[in-house]
C-alpha positions as CSV (number, residue, x, y, z in Angstrom):
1,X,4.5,-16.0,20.1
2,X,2.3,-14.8,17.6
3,X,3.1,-15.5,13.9
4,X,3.8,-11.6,12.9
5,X,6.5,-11.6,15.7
6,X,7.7,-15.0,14.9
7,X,8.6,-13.4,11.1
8,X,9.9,-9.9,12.9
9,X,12.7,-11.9,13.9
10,X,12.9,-13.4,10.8
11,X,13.5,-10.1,8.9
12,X,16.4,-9.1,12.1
13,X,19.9,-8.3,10.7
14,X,21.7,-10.6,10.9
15,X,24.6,-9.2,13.2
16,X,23.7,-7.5,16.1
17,X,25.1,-3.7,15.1
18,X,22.2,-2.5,13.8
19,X,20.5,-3.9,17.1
20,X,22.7,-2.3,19.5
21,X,22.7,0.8,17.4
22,X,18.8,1.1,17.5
23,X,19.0,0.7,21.6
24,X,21.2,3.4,21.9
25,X,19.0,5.8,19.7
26,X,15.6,4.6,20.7
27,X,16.3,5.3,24.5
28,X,13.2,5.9,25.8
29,X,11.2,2.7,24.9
30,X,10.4,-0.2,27.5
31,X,10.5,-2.6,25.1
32,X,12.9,-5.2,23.8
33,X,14.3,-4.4,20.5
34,X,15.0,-7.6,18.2
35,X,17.1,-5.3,15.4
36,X,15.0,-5.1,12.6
37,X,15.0,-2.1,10.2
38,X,11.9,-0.1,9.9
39,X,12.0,-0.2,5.7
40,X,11.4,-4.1,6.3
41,X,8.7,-3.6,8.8
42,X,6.7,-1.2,6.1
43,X,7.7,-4.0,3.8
44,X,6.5,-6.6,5.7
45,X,3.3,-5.1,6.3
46,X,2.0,-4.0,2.9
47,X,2.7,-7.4,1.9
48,X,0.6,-8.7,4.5
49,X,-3.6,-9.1,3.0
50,X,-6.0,-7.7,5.4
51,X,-7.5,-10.4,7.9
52,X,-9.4,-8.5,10.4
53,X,-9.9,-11.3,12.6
54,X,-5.9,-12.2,12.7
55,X,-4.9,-8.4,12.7
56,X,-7.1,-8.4,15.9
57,X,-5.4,-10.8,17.3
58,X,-1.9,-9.4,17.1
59,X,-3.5,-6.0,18.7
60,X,-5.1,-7.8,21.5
61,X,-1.7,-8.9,22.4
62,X,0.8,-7.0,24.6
63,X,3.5,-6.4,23.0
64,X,7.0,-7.1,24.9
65,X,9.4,-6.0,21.7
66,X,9.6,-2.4,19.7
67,X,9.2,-3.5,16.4
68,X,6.0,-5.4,17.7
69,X,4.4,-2.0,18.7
70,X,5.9,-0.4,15.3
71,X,3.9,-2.8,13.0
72,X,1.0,-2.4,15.2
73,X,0.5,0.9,14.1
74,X,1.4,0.6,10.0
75,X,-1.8,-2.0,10.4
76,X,-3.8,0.3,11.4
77,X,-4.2,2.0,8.3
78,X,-4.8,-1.3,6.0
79,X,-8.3,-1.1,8.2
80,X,-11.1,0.4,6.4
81,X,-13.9,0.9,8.6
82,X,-13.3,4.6,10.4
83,X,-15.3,3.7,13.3
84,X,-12.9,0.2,14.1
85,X,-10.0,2.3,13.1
86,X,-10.6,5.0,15.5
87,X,-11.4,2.5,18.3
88,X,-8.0,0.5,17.6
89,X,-5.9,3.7,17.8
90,X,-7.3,4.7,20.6
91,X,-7.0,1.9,22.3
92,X,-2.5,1.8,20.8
93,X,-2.0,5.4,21.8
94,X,-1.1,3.9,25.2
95,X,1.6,1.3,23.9
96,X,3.7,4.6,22.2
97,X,6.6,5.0,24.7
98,X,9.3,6.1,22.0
99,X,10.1,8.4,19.5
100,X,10.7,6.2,17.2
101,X,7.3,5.0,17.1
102,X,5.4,8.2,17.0
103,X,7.5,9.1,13.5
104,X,7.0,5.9,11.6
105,X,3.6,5.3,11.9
106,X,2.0,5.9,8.8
């Protein structure tokens, strides 16, 4: 498990409500969903400093849970480079399968 998704389920509330509740909103993903709120993703990510190499890692990896795919895409804006940028949403665009995801990507 890579380090990012080891801390998404760090940030999880801790009862499972919110997780339940997000399953029965976010209906049309094939992924997991651990039950984290998206303010604490966004959170979470900003505070993250930009390490290409380890961001490159976490894209390279398939992603089995929602909020997985959700960080995915904040990083992509902390990268720079237009070119590498363009190439790394391209290559995402296939992993949106939700709603959900498609709105909080910033």
């Amino acid at each position: 498990m890579h380090k990012y998704t080891e801390k998404l389920f760090k940030l999880k509330e801790s009862d499972e409500k919110f997780r339940n509740f997000s399953k029965k909103i976010i209906c049309d993903t094939n992924s997991e969903i651990i039950g984290v709120k998206i303010p604490k993703i966004k959170t979470y990510a900003k505070s993250l400093p930009f390490n290409e190499n380890e961001f490159l890692a976490f894209f390279n990896k398939k992603h089995l849970y929602f909020e997985e795919k959700l960080l995915h895409g904040i990083l992509l804006s902390k990268f720079n480079d237009l070119n590498t940028a363009y190439r790394l949403l391209y290559d995402y665009l296939p992993q949106i399968d939700s709603w959900a995801i498609t709105d909080s990507v910033i």
